[in-house]
C-alpha positions in Angstrom: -65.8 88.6 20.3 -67.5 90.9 22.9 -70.5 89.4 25.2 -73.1 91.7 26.0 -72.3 92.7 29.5 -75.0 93.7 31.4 -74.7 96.9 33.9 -75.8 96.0 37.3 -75.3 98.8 39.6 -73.8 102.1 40.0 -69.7 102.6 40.7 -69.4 103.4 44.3 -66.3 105.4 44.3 -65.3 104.9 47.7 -65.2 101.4 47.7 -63.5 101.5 44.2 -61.1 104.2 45.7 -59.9 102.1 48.6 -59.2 98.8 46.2 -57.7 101.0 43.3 -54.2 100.4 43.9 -55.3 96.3 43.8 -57.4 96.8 40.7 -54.6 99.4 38.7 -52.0 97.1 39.6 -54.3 94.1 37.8 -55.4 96.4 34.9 -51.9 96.9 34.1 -51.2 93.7 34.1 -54.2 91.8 32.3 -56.6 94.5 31.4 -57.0 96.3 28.2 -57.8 100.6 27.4 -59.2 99.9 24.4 -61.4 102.1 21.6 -63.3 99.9 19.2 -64.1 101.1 15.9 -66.9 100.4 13.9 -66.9 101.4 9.9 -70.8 102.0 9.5 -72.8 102.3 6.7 -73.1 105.8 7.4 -70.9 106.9 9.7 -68.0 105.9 11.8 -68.6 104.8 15.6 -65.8 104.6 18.4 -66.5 103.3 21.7 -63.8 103.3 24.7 -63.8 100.1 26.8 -62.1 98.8 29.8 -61.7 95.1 29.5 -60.3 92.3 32.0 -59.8 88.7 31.3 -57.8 85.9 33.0 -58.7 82.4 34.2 -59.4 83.0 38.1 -63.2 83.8 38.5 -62.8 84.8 41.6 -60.8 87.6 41.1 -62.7 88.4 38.1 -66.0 88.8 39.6 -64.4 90.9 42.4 -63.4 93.7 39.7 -66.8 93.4 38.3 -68.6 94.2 41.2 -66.4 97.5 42.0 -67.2 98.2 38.7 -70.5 97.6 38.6 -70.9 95.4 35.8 -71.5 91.5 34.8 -68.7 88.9 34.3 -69.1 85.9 31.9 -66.8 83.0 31.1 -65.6 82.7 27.9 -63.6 79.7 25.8 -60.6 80.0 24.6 -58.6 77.6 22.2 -54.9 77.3 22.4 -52.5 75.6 20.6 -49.8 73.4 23.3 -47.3 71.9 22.0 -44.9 69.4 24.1 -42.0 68.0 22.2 -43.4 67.1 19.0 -46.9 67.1 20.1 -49.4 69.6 19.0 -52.6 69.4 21.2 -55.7 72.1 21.3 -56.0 72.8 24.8 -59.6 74.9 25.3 -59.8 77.0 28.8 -62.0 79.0 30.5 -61.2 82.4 30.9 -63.7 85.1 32.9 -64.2 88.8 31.7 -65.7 91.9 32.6 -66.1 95.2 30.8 -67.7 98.7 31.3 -68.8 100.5 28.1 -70.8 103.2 29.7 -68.9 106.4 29.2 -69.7 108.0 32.5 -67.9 104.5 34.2 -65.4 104.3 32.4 -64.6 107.8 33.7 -65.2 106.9 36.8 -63.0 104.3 37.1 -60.2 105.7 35.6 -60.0 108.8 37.5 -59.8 106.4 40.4 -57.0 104.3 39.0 -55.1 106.6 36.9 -52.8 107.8 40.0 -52.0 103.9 41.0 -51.5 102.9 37.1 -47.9 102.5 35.5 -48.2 100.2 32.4 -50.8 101.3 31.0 -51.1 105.2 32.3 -51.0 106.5 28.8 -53.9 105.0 27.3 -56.1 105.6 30.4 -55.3 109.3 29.4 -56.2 108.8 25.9 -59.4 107.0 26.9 -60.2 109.9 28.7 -59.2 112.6 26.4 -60.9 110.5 23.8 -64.7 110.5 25.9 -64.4 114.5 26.9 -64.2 115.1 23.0 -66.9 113.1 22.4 -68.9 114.0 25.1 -68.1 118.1 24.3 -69.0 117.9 20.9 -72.0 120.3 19.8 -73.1 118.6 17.4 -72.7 121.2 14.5 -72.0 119.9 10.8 -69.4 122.4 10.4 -67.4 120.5 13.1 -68.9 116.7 12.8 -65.6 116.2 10.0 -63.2 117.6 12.9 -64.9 115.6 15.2 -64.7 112.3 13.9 -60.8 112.9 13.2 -59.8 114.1 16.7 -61.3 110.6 17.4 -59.6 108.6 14.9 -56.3 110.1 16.1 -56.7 109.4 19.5 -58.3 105.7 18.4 -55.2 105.2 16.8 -52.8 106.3 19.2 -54.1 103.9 22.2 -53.8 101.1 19.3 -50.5 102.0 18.7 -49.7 102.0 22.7 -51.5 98.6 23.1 -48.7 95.7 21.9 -50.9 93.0 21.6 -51.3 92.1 17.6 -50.2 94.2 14.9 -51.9 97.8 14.1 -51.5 98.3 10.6 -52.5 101.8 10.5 -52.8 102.6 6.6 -55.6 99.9 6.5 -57.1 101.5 9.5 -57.0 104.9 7.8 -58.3 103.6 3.6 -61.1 102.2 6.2 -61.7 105.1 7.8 -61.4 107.6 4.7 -64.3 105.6 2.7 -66.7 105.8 5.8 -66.2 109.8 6.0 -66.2 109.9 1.9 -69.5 107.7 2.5 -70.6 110.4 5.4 -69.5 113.4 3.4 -71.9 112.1 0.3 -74.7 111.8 2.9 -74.3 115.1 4.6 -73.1 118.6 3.3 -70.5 120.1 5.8 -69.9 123.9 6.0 
């Protein structure tokens, strides 16, 4: 689903800073605070992303470059139906998205005054990186750890309304990757 987006530059925040009210105003909109988790044979892995898609390339490439990052086009299927008629329209739709910690960081400190919508999961994205990032890296806390970030993961998924969260299949997931951790490594 994800293209590898490449990092081009570093975020200058006082460019960011004077379009953040433009760029809050289009992440609330179309963007997406999102943590993606990843089951591991070994361990579980969360990583926060900011995300924005939409079908003017333009504009698209005009976030990217406050942010720093690439933009790609991707294709997108849709089903359109007129009247009776079912047709599979595909479109082009452009994307960016910072997965760098640090950015991410960045740019939401700068947008989090401007945002509305999605306000809440910007905080959450950010609670979610100063826990990782303060973690010292103990086995005694590594359990701890990995739950503070599944309850914030789940939270921002909760907060985001596109699709359906079904939470107890997020959790039997999560529960046989820390069983599958714990049998690895013996915590304190």
């Amino acid at each position: 689903m994800y293209r590898l987006f490449r990092k081009i530059r570093d975020i200058d925040p006082d460019i960011l800073k004077q379009k953040s009210q433009y760029i809050a105003g289009l992440m609330d909109g179309e963007g997406a605070f999102m943590i993606k988790f990843t089951a591991g044979k070994k361990r579980p892995y969360f990583q926060p992303l900011l995300v924005l898609a939409m079908n003017h390339e333009e504009t698209i490439r005009f976030v990217a470059d406050k942010f720093g990052v690439s933009s790609a086009p991707v294709l997108r299927k849709r089903k359109s139906q007129v009247g009776r008629e079912v047709k599979v329209v595909v479109k082009t739709t452009y994307r960016t998205l910072v997965s760098v910690e640090d950015d991410i960081k960045k740019v939401l400190k700068t947008l989090l005054p401007s945002l509305i919508t999605k306000k809440k999961q910007a905080e959450l994205i950010l609670e979610f990186i100063r826990i990782k990032q303060n973690f010292s890296g103990t086995k005694g806390e590594l359990r701890d750890w990995f739950l503070k970030q599944a309850e914030i993961y789940s939270k921002v998924r909760s907060l985001n309304p596109k699709g359906h969260f079904d939470y107890d299949k997020f959790r039997k997931k999560f529960d046989a990757t820390m069983q599958k951790m714990e049998d690895t490594i013996q915590f304190q």
